[in-house]
N, C-alpha and C positions, 0 to 999 in steps of 0.2 A: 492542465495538470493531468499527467497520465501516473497510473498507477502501475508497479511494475512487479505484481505477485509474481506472474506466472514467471518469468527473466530470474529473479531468487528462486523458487522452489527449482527453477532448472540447472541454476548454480548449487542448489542445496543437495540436488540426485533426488528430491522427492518431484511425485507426482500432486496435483491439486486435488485428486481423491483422496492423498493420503494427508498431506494437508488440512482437508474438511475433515477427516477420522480425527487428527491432532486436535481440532477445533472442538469436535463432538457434535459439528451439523453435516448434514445432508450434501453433498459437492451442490446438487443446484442451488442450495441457498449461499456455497460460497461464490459461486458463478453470479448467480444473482446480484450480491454486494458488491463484487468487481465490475459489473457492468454499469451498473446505477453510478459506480465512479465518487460516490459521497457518504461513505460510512462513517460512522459513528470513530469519534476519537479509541475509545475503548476499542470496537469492534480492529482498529488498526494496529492499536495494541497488542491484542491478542495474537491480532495474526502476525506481527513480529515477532512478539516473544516465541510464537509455534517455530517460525525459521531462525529464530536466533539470530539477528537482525535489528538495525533500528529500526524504529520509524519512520526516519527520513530518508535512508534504503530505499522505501516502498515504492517511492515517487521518481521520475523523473528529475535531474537535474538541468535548473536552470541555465539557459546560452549562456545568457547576462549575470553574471554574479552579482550583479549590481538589485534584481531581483527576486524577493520572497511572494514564496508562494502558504496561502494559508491553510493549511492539511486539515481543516475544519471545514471551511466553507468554499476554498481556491480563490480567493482574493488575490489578489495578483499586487506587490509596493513594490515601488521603485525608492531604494535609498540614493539620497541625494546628500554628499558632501557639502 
């Protein structure tokens, strides 16, 4: 599961400095939560709601539509018919 801040704020015309300004932290602590790859639901939230954006924007879409991916934990389900 990749997460795809940086691909939205560059479709957005912002930078991720200005981004962590929208947020109220520091860019390297928003560097930091993008690197670590597993933030907080909330913390995803947020940083949607800052780009106007889903949540499920964030991420990477799956090859397989056939699989979910868990924006919590990255569990990875295959739906099966």
């Amino acid at each position: 599961m990749e997460l795809k801040v940086t691909e939205c704020c560059k479709r957005k015309g912002i930078t991720l400095q200005e981004l962590a300004d929208k947020l109220g932290v520091a860019r390297s602590t928003l560097a930091n939560t993008l690197v670590k790859k597993n933030p907080t639901l909330d913390t995803l939230e947020k940083i949607a709601k800052a780009l106007d954006v889903k949540v499920a924007d964030l991420f990477e879409e799956e090859q397989d539509k056939n699989i979910l991916t868990c924006p919590k934990c990255g569990a990875r389900f295959k739906l099966e018919e």
